[in-house]
Every structure is written in structure tokens, then in C-alpha cells.
C-alpha positions as protocol buffer text, in pm:
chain_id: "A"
residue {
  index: 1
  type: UNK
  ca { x: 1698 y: 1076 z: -68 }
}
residue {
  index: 2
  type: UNK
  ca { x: 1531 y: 1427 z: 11 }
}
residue {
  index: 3
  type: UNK
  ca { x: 1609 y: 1711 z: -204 }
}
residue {
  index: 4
  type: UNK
  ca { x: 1778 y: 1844 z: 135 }
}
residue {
  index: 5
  type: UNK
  ca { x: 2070 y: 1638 z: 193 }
}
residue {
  index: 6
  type: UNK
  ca { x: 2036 y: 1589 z: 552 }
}
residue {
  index: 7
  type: UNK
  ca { x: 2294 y: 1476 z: 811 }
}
residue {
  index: 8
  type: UNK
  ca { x: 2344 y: 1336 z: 1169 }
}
residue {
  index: 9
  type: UNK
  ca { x: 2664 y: 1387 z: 1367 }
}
residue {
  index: 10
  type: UNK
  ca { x: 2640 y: 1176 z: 1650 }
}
residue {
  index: 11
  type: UNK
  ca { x: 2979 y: 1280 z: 1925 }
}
residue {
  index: 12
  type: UNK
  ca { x: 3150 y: 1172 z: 2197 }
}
residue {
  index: 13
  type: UNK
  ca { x: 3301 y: 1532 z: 2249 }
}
residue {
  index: 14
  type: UNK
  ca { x: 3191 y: 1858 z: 2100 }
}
residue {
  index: 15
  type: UNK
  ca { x: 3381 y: 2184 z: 2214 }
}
residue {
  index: 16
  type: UNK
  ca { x: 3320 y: 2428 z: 2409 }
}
residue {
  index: 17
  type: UNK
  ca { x: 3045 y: 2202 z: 2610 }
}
residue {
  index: 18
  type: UNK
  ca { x: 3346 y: 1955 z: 2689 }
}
residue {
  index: 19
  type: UNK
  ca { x: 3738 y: 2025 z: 2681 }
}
residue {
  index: 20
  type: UNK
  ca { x: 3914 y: 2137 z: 2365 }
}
residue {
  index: 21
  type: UNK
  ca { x: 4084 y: 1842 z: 2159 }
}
residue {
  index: 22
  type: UNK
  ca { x: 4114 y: 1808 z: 1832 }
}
residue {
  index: 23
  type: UNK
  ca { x: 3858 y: 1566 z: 1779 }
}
residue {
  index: 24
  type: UNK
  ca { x: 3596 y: 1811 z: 1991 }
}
residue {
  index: 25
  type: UNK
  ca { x: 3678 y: 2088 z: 1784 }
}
residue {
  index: 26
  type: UNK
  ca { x: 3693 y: 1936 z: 1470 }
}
residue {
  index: 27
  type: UNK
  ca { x: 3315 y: 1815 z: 1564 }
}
residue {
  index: 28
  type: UNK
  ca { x: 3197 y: 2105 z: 1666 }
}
residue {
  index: 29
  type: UNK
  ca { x: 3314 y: 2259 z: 1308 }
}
residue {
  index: 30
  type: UNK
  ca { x: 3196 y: 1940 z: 1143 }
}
residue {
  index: 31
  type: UNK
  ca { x: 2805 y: 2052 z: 1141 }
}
residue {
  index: 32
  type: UNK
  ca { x: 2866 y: 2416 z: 1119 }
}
residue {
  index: 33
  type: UNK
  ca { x: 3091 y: 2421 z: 799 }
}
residue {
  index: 34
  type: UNK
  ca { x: 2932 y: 2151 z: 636 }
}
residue {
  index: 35
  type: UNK
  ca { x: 2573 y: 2407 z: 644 }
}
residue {
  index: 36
  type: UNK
  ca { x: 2771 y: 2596 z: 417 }
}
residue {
  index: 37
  type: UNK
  ca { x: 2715 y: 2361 z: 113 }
}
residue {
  index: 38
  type: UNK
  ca { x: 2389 y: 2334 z: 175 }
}
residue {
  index: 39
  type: UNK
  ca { x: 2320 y: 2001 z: 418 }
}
residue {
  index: 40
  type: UNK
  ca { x: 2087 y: 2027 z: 727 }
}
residue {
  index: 41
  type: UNK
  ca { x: 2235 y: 1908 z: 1040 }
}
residue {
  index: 42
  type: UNK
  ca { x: 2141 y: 1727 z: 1370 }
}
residue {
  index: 43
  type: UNK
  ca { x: 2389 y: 1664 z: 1609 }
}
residue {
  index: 44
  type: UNK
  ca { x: 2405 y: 1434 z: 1951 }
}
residue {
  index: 45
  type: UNK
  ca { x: 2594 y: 1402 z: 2259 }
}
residue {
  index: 46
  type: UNK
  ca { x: 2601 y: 1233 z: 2608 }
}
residue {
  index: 47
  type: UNK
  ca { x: 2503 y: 1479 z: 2847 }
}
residue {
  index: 48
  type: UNK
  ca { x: 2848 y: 1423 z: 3063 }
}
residue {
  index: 49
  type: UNK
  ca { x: 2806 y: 1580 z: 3378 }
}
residue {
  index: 50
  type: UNK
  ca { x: 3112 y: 1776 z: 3320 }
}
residue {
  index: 51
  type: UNK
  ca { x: 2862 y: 1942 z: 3070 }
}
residue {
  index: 52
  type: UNK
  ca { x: 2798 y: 2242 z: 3265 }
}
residue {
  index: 53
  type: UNK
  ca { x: 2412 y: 2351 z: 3187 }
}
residue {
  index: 54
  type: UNK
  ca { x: 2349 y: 2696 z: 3344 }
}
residue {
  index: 55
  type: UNK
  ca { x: 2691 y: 2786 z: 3142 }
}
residue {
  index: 56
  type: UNK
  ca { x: 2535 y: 2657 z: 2870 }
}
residue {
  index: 57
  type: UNK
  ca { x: 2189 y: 2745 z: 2854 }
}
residue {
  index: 58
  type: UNK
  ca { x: 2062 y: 2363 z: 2840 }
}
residue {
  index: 59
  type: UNK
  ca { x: 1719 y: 2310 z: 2883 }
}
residue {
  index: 60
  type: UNK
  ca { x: 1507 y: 2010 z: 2792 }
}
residue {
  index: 61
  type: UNK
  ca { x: 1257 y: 1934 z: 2508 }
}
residue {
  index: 62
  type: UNK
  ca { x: 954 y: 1768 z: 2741 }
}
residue {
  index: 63
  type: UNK
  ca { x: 804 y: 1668 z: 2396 }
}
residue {
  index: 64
  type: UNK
  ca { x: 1118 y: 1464 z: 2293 }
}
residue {
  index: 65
  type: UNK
  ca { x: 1139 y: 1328 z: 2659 }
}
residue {
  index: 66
  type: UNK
  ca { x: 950 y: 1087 z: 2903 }
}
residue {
  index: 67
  type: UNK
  ca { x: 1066 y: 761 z: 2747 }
}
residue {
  index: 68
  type: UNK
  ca { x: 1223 y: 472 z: 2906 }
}
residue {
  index: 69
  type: UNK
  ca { x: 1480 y: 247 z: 2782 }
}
residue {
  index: 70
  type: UNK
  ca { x: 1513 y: -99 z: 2890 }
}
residue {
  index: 71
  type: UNK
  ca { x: 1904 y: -238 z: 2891 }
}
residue {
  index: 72
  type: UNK
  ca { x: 1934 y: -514 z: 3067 }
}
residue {
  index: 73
  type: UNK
  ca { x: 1580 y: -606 z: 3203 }
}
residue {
  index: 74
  type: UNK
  ca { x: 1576 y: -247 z: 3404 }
}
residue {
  index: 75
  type: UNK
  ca { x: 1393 y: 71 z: 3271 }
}
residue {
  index: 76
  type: UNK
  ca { x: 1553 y: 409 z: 3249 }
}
residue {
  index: 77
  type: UNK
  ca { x: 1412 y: 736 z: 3158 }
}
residue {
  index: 78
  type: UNK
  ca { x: 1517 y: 898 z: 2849 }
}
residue {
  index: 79
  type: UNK
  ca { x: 1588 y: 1272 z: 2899 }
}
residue {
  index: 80
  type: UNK
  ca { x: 1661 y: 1512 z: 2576 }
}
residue {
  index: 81
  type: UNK
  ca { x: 1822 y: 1850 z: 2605 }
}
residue {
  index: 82
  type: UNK
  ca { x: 1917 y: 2115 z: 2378 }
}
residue {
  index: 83
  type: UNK
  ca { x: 2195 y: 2402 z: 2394 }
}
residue {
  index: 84
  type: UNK
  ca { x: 2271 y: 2633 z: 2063 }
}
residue {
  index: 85
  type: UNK
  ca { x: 2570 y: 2767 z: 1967 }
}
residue {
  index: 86
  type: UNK
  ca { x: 2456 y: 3130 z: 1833 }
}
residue {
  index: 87
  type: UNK
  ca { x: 2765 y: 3207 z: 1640 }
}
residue {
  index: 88
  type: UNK
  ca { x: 2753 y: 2864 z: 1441 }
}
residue {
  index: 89
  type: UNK
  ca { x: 2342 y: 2841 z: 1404 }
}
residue {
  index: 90
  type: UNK
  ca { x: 2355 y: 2498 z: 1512 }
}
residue {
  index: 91
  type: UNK
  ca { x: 2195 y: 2329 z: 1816 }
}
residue {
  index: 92
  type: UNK
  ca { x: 2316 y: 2012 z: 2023 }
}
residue {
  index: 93
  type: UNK
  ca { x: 2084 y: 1765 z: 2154 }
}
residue {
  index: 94
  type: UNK
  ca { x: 2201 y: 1605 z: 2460 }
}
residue {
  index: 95
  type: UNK
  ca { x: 2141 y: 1199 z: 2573 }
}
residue {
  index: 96
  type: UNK
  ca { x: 2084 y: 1234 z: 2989 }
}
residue {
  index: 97
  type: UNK
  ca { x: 1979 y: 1008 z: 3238 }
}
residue {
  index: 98
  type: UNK
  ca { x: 2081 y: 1004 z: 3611 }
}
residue {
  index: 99
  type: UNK
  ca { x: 2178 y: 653 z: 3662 }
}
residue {
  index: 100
  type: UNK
  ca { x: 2427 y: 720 z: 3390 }
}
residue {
  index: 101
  type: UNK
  ca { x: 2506 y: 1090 z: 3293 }
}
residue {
  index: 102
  type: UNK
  ca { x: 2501 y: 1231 z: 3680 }
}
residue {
  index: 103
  type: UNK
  ca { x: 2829 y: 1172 z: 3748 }
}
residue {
  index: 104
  type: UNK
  ca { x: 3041 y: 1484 z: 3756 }
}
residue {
  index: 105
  type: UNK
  ca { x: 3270 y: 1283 z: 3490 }
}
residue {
  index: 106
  type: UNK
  ca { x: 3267 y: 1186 z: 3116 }
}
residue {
  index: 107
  type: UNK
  ca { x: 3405 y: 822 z: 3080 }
}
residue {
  index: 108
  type: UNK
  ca { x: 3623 y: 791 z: 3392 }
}
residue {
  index: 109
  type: UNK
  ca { x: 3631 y: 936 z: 3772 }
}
residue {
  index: 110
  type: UNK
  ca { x: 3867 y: 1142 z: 3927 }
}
residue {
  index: 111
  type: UNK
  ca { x: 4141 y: 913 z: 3994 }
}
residue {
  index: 112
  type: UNK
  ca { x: 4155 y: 767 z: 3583 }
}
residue {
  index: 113
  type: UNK
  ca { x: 3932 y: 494 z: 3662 }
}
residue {
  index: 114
  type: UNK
  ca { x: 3742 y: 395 z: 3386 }
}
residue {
  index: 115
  type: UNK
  ca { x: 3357 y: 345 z: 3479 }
}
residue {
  index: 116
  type: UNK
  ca { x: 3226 y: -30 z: 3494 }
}
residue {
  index: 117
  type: UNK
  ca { x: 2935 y: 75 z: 3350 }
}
residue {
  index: 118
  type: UNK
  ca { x: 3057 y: 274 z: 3034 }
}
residue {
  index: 119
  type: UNK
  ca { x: 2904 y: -52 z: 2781 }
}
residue {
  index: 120
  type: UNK
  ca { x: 2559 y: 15 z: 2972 }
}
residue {
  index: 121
  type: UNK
  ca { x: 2576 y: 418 z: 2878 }
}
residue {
  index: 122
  type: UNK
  ca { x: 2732 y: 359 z: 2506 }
}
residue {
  index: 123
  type: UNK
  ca { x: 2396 y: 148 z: 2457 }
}
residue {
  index: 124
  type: UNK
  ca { x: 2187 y: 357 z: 2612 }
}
residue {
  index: 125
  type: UNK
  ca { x: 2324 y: 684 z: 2444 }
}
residue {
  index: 126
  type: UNK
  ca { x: 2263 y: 539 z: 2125 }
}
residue {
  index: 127
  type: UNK
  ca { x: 1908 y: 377 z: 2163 }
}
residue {
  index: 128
  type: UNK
  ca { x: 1871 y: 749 z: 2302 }
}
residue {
  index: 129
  type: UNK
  ca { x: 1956 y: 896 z: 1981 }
}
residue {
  index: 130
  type: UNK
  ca { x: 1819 y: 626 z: 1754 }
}
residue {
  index: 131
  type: UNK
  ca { x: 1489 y: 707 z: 1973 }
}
residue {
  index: 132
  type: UNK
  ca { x: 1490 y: 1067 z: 1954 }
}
residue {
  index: 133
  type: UNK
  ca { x: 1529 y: 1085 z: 1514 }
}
residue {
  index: 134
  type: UNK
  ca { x: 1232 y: 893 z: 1548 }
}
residue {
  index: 135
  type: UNK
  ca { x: 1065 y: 1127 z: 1729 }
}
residue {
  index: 136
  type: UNK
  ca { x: 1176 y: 1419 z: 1543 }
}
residue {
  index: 137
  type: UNK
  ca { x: 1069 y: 1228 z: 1282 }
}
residue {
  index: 138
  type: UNK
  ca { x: 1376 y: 1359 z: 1076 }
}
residue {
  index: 139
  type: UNK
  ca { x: 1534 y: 1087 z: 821 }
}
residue {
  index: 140
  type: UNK
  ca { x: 1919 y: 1168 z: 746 }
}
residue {
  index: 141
  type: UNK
  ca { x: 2112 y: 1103 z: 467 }
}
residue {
  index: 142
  type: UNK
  ca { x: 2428 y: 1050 z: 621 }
}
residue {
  index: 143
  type: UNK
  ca { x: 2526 y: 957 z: 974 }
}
residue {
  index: 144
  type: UNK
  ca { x: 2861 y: 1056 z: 1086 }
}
residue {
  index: 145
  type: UNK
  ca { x: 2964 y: 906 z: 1443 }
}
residue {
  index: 146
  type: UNK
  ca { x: 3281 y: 1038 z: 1613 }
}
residue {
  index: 147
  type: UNK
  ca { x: 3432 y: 764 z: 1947 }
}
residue {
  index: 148
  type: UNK
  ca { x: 3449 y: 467 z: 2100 }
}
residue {
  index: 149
  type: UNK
  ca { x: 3092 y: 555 z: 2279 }
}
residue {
  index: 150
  type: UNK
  ca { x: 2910 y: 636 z: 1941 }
}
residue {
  index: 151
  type: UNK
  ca { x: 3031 y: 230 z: 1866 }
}
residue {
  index: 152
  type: UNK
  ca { x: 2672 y: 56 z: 1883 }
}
residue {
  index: 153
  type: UNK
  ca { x: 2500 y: 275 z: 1605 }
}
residue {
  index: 154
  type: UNK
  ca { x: 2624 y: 159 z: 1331 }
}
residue {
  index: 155
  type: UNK
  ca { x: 2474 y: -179 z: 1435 }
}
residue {
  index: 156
  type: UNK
  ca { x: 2196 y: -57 z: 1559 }
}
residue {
  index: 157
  type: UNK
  ca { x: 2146 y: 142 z: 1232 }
}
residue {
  index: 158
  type: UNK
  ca { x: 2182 y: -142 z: 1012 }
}
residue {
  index: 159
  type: UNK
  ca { x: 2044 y: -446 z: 1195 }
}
residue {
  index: 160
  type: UNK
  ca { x: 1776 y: -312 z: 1483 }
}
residue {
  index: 161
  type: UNK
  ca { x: 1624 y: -4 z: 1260 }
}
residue {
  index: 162
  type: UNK
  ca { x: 1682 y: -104 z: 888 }
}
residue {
  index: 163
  type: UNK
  ca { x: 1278 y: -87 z: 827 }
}
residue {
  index: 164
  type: UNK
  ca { x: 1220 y: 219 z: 1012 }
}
residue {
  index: 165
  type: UNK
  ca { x: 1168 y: 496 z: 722 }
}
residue {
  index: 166
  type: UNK
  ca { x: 1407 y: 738 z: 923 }
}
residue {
  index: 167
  type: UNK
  ca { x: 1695 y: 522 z: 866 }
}
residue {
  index: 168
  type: UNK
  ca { x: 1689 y: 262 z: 614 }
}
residue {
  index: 169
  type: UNK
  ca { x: 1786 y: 469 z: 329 }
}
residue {
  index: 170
  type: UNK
  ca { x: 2115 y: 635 z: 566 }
}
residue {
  index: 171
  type: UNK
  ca { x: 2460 y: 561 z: 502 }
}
residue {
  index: 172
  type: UNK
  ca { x: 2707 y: 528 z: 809 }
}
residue {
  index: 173
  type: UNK
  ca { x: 3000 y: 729 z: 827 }
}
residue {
  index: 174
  type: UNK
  ca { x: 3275 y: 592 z: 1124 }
}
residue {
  index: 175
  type: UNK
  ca { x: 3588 y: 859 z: 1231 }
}
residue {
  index: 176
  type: UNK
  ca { x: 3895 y: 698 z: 1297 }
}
residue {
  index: 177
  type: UNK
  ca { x: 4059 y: 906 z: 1598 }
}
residue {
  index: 178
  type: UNK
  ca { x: 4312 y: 917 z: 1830 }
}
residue {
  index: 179
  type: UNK
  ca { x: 4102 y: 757 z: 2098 }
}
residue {
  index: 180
  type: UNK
  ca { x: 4130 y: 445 z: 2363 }
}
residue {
  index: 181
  type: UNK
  ca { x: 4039 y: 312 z: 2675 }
}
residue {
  index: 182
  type: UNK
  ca { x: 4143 y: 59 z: 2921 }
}
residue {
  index: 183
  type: UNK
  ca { x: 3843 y: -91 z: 3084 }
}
residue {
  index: 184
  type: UNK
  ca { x: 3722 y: -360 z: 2858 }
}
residue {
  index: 185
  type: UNK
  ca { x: 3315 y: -403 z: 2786 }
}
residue {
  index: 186
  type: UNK
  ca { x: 3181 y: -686 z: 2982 }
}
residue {
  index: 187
  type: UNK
  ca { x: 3077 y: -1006 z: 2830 }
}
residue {
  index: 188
  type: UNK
  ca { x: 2759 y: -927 z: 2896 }
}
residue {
  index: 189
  type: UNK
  ca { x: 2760 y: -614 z: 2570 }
}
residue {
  index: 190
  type: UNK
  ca { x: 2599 y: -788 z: 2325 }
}
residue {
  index: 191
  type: UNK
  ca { x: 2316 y: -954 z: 2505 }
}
residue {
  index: 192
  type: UNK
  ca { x: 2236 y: -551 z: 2717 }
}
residue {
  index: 193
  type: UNK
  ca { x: 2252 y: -462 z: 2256 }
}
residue {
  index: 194
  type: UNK
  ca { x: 1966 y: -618 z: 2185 }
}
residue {
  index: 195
  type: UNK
  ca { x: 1636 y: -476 z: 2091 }
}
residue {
  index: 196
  type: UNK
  ca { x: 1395 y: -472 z: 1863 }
}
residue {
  index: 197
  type: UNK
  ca { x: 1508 y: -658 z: 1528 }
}
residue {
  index: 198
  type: UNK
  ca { x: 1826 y: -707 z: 1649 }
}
residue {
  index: 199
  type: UNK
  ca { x: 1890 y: -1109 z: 1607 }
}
residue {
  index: 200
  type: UNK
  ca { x: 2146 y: -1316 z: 1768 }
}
residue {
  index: 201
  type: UNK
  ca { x: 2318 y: -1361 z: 1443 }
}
residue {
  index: 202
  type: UNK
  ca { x: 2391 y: -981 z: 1399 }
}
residue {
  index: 203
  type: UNK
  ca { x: 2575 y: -948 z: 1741 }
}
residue {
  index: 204
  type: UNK
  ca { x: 2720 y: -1354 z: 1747 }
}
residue {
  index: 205
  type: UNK
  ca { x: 3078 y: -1185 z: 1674 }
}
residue {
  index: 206
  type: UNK
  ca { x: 3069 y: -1000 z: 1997 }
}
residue {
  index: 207
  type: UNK
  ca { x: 2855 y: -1268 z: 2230 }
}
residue {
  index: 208
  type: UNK
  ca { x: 2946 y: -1347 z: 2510 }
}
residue {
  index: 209
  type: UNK
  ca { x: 3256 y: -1172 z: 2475 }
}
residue {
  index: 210
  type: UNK
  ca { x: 3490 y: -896 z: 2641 }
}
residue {
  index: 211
  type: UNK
  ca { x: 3520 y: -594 z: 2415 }
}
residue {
  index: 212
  type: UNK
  ca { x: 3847 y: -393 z: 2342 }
}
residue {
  index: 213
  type: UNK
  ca { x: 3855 y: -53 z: 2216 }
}
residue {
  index: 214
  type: UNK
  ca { x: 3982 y: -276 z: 1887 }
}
residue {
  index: 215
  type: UNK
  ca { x: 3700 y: -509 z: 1891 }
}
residue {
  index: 216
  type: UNK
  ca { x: 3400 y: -259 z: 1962 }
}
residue {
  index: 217
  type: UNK
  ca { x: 3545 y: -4 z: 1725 }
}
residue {
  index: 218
  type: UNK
  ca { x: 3572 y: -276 z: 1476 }
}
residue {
  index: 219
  type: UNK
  ca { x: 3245 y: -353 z: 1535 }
}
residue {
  index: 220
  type: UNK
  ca { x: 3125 y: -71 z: 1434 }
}
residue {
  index: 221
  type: UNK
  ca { x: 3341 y: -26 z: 1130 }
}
residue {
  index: 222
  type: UNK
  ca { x: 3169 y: -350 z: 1012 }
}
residue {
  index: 223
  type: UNK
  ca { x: 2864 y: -161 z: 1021 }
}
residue {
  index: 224
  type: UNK
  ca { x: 2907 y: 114 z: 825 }
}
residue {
  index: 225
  type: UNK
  ca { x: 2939 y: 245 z: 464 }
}
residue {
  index: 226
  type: UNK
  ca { x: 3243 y: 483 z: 488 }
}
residue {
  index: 227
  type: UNK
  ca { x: 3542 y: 549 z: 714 }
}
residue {
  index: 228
  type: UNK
  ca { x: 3701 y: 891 z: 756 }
}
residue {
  index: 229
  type: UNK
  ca { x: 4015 y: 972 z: 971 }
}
residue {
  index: 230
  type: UNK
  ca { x: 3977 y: 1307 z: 1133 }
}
residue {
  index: 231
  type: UNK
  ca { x: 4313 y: 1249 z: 1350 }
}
residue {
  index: 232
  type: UNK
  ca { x: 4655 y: 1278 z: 1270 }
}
residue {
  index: 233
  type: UNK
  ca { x: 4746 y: 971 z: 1460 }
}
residue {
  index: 234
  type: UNK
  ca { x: 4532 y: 680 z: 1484 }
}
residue {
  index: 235
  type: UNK
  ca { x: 4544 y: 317 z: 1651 }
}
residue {
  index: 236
  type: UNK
  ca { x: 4752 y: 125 z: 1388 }
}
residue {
  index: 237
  type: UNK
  ca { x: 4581 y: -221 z: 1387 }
}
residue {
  index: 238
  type: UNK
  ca { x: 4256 y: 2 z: 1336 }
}
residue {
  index: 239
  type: UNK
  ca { x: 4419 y: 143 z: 1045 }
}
residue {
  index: 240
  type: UNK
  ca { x: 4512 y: -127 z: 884 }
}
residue {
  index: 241
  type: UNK
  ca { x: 4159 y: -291 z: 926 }
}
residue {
  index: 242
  type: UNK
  ca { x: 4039 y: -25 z: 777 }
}
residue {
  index: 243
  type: UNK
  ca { x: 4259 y: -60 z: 438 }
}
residue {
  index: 244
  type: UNK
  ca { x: 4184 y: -446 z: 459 }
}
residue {
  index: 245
  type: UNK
  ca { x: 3839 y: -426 z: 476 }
}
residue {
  index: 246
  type: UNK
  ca { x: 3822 y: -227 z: 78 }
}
residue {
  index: 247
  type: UNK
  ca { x: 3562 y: 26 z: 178 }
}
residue {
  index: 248
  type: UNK
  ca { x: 3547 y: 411 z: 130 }
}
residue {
  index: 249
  type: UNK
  ca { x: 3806 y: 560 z: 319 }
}
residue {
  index: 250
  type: UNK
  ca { x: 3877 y: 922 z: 358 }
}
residue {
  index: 251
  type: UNK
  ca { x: 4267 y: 957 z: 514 }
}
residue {
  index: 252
  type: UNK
  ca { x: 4364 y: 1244 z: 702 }
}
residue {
  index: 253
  type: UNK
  ca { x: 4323 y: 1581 z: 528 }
}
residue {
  index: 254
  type: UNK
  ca { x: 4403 y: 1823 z: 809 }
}
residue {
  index: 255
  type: UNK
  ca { x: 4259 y: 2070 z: 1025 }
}
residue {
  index: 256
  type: UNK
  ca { x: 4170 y: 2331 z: 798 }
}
residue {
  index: 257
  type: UNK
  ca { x: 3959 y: 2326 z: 507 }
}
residue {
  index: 258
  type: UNK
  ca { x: 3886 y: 1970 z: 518 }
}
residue {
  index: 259
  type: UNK
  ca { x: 3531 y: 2003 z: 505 }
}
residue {
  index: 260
  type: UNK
  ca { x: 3553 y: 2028 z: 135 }
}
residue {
  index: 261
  type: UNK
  ca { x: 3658 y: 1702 z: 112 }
}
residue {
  index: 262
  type: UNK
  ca { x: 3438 y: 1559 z: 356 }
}
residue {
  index: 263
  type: UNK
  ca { x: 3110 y: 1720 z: 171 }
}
residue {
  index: 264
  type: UNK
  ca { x: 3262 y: 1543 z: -157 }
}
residue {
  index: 265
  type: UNK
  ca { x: 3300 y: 1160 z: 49 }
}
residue {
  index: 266
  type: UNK
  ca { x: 2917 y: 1191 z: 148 }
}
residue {
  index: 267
  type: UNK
  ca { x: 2851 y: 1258 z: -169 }
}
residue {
  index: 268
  type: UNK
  ca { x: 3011 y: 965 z: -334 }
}
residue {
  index: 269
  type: UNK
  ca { x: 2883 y: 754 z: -56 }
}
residue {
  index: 270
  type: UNK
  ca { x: 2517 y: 840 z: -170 }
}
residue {
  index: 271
  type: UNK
  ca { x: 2545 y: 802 z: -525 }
}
């Protein structure tokens, strides 16, 4: 571990760049507070088109760009943007791509419809990120991911980048939210997963399979080293997967002041 404890927060939603929720403005505080104790951050998103760029002073990082990602036997360019929020001295990168982050939407169009495509940008927002770490060449200590469309790093983390030097020492941290959707992931999921040293035995639970926000989201808390709820309410069967599976849970500690606590989980979870 560095002498710097470093840390990743990889988001679905982060306030002000997407509508205030709880969850996006608890992760927007998550990386700012958590500076306080000393930690140096990193923190991801999908570049939604909802995110509104002039507004928020995106621009992109040509030297992190310019790679393409194969999903599914087609390539697509990897674009990386950055915004800063002054008052909190932290910076956002941004996942973007035009097949998938065009759309003037997040996860679903204007009538509540769910895109078809959402398994195809979970995957390719986190190869993006997994991609990008490498090429900041930045190794974290901890790596906290917040929703359903953060789901295929822990995996990915554990299975498809364990030898890489910028993540095989990290410990996976999964937030269990107030979060859903309706439009299962197609069957096809685990095969458009795989890369790299991902095998066919790490992703036989979810082959050939359609994917539930239950079944992706447990998933991914198979995958990781540490559960935290961040929510008041939470999906109950989640919950109580959680408790069965034994490991480190953090339960809801409020809206104020709980970064305390959260600084003190990370900590146990490294030592």
C-alpha cells in the first residue's frame, strides 16, 4: 500500500453534473470529505448526455483518449473528459462515447423506457475506467463503486486485472442504494464481459443468462471486499444477501457526518 492512501470512486450519479438525489449528493461529498483525512481521490462517471458540458466546463484529456474498446466483436472509441468542482478541489473524469453516451438521456428515454443497450454501456463504462487508471498509471487503495451501472468492476477488478500492478493490491467497496431498473441485461452480458484474463469460469454464474437488478448487483457484491449502505432504504433481498454472505458491512449511518465512519471501514478493510 502507498504511504498515500489512495482511492477511486467510481458513480453512476454525482451532483450538480446530474440531478440532486441522495445518492448523487452523497457521492459528490464522498471524495471531497474523505480529502480531509488525508486520502487522494479519483473519481468516474458516464458522460450522460444530460451532462451538460459548456455548463460545466468539460473538456477532454487527448492524452488519456484515442483508445478503442471492443464489446462484442465491434470497436468503439474511448473518450476521457474532465470537469472540477472549484469549491471541493476535486475533479471528475467522465467515460464518453457516441454510440453510447450521445443520447440526451442517462439510463432511459423520454417516455421511461429503459435503453436495450444499457448492459453494452455498463461494460463499456467500466473497461473505460479500468483503462484510464492504467493510463494514469495511478494504483488505488480502495475502490468505492456507487449503482447498478458501476456492476461489472468488481469483476473486472478481481478476475480480468488481478496482475495489473494498478489493481491487484485494491480492495472493492460496493454501496447498497435505493436503486432499480426494469429492463433486464440480455443473455448475451457475460459473453460482451469478457476480456483479457477474464475466463469462462469467472462469469459461468451469469452465462448465458438474463440479468436482474438482483442478479447483476449480486454479482458484483460477490466481487468485492466490503459493502456499505449509503441509502436509507434499500432492496430487501439485496439486504439480506448482504448479511448472508458474512462480509464487512457498513449499515446506514446517515447523511451527515458519515464520512467518519466510512474513512474508519477502508481502513479496516486494508489492514
Amino acid at each position: 500500500m502507498s504511504e498515500i492512501k489512495r482511492i477511486l470512486y467510481i458513480s453512476q450519479e454525482i451532483f450538480p453534473y446530474l440531478q440532486e438525489s441522495t445518492t448523487s449528493n452523497i457521492t459528490r461529498r464522498m471524495p471531497e470529505e474523505i480529502q480531509q483525512f488525508g486520502w487522494e481521490t479519483r473519481t468516474f462517471m458516464p458522460k450522460f448526455g444530460l451532462v451538460n458540458e459548456r455548463r460545466n466546463q468539460l473538456h477532454e484529456v487527448i492524452r488519456l483518449s484515442g483508445m478503442n474498446l471492443i464489446i462484442d466483436d465491434t470497436d468503439h472509441p474511448l473518450l476521457i473528459k474532465v470537469a472540477s468542482i472549484q469549491s471541493a478541489r476535486i475533479q471528475i473524469y467522465f467515460i464518453d462515447n457516441d454510440d453510447y453516451f450521445a443520447r440526451k438521456a442517462t439510463v432511459a428515454d423520454e417516455n421511461c423506457k429503459e435503453f436495450y443497450d444499457n448492459d453494452e454501456r455498463s461494460i463499456f463504462f467500466a473497461r473505460g475506467v479500468m483503462e484510464t487508471v492504467k493510463k494514469l498509471r495511478w494504483a488505488p487503495d480502495i475502490i468505492h463503486c456507487t449503482g447498478w451501472f458501476t456492476a461489472p468492476i468488481p469483476i473486472y477488478v478481481k478476475k480480468a486485472y488481478y496482475d495489473s500492478p494498478f489493481f491487484k493490491n485494491a480492495k472493492v467497496v460496493w454501496s447498497l442504494i435505493n436503486d432499480d431498473f426494469q429492463q433486464p441485461f440480455r443473455k448475451e452480458f457475460a459473453k460482451k464481459m469478457k476480456t483479457g484474463d477474464l475466463r469462462e469460469k469467472d462469469i459461468s454464474s451469469v452465462k448465458n443468462k438474463e440479468l436482474n437488478y438482483f442478479a447483476l448487483s449480486k454479482m458484483a457484491i460477490d466481487h468485492c471486499d466490503g459493502i456499505i449502505q449509503i441509502t436509507a432504504n434499500v432492496n430487501t433481498l439485496l439486504a439480506d444477501y448482504v448479511k448472508d454472505t458474512a462480509k464487512p458491512f457498513l449499515p446506514f449511518q446517515g447523511t451527515e457526518n458519515f464520512i467518519t465512519k466510512f474513512e474508519d471501514f477502508y481502513d479496516k478493510l486494508l489492514k
